[in-house]
C-alpha positions in Angstrom: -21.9 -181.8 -46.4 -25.3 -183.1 -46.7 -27.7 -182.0 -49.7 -31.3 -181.3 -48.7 -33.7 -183.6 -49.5 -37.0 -182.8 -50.5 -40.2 -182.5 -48.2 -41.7 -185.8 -47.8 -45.3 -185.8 -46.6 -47.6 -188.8 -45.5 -50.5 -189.8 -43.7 -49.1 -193.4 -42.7 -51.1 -194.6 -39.1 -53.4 -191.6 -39.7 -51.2 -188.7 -38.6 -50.1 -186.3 -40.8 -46.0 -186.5 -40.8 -43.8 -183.8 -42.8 -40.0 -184.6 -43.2 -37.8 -182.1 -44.1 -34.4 -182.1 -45.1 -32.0 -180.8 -42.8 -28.9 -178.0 -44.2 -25.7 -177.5 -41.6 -25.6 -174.2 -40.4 -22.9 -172.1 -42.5 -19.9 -171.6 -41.0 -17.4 -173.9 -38.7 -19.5 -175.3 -36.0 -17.4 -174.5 -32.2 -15.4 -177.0 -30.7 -16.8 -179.4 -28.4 -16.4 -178.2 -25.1 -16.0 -180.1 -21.5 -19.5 -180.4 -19.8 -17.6 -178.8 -16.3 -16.5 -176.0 -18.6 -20.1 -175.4 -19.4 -21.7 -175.7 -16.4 -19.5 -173.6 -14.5 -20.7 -170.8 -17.6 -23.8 -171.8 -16.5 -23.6 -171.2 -12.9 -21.5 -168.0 -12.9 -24.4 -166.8 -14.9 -26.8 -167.7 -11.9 -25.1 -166.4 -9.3 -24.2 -169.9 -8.0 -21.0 -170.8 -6.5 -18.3 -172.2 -9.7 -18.5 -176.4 -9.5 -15.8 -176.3 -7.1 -17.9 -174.5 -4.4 -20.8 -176.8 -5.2 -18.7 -179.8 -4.7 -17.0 -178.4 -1.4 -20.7 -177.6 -0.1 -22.0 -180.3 -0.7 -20.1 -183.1 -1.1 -17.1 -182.2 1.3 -19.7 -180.6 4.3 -18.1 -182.3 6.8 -14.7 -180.8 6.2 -17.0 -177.5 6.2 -18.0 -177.7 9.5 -16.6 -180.9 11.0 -18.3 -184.2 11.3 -20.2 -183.4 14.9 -21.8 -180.7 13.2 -22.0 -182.7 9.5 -24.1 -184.8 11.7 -26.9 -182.6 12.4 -26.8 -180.2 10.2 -27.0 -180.3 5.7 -27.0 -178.2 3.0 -29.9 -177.9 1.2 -29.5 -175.5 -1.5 -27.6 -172.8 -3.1 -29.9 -169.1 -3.9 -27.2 -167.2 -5.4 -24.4 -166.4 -3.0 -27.1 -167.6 0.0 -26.4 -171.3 1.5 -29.5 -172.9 2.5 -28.5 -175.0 5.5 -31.2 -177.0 7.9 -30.3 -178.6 10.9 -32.5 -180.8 13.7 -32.8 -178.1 16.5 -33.5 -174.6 17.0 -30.3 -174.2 19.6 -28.6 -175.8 16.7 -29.7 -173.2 14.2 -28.7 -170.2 16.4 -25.6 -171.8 16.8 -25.0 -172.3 13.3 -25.8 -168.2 13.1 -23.5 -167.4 15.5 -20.8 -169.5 13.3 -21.6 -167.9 10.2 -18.4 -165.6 9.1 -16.4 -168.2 10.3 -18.2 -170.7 7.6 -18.1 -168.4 4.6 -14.8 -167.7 5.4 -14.5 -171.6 5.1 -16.5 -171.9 2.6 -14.1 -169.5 1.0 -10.7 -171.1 1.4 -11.8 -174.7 0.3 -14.2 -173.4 -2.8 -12.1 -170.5 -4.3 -13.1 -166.9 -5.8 -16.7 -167.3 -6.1 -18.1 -168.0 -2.7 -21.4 -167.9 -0.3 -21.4 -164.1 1.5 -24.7 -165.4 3.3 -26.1 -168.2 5.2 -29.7 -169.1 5.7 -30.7 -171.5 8.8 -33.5 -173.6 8.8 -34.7 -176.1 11.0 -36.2 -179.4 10.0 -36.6 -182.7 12.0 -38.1 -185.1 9.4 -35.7 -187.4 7.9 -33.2 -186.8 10.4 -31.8 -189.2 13.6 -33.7 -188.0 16.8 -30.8 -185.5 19.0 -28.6 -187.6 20.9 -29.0 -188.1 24.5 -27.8 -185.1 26.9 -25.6 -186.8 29.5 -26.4 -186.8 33.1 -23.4 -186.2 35.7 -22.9 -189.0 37.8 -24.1 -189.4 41.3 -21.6 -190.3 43.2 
């Protein structure tokens, strides 16, 4: 280990800079530890979904809810077991309410233990493609 070097002051550039010598803390420092393994600590701790869940929420959406509805709809955010979802129409939203136990229990299945046990709806148009066009039956 490292010995301590003195305190080393100077006024070089006209700041005032102190260097100190640095000690190791006593003791055996902890293994290093996978960044996943961390930040699933890290997420159990807020509430959130384990990495897993993330992941299936937001990278995997369309196996969520299938690609028609990965179309219009996205998650936006995780508030402790609540999904934030917005989609481009207010029919849509309701819809998406209507669907809710079926999507936790989803949601559920692909994710594991720790899951969403709520869903938020929110509609928002910007940055989305305008609805697709309703068909009109044929004359005829």
């Amino acid at each position: 280990m490292g010995t301590p070097s003195p305190v080393a002051i100077s006024t070089a550039g006209g700041w005032l800079t102190v260097r100190m010598g640095w000690q190791p803390l006593p003791g055996r420092p902890p293994a290093p530890r996978r960044v996943g393994e961390a930040l699933d600590r890290v997420l159990e701790r807020l509430g959130a979904p384990a990495r897993a869940g993330v992941e299936v929420v937001f990278d995997r959406w369309d196996e969520v809810v299938g690609v028609a509805m990965a179309a219009r709809t996205r998650p936006v955010g995780i508030d402790g077991e609540t999904l934030v979802v917005a989609c481009d129409e207010p029919a849509l939203a309701t819809h998406v309410r209507f669907l809710e136990p079926q999507l936790i229990a989803r949601l559920g299945e692909l994710a594991g233990q720790r899951h969403i046990a709520r869903v938020e709806v929110r509609v928002d148009r910007r940055g989305r493609s305008p609805r697709p066009p309703r068909r009109v039956p044929r004359q005829g």
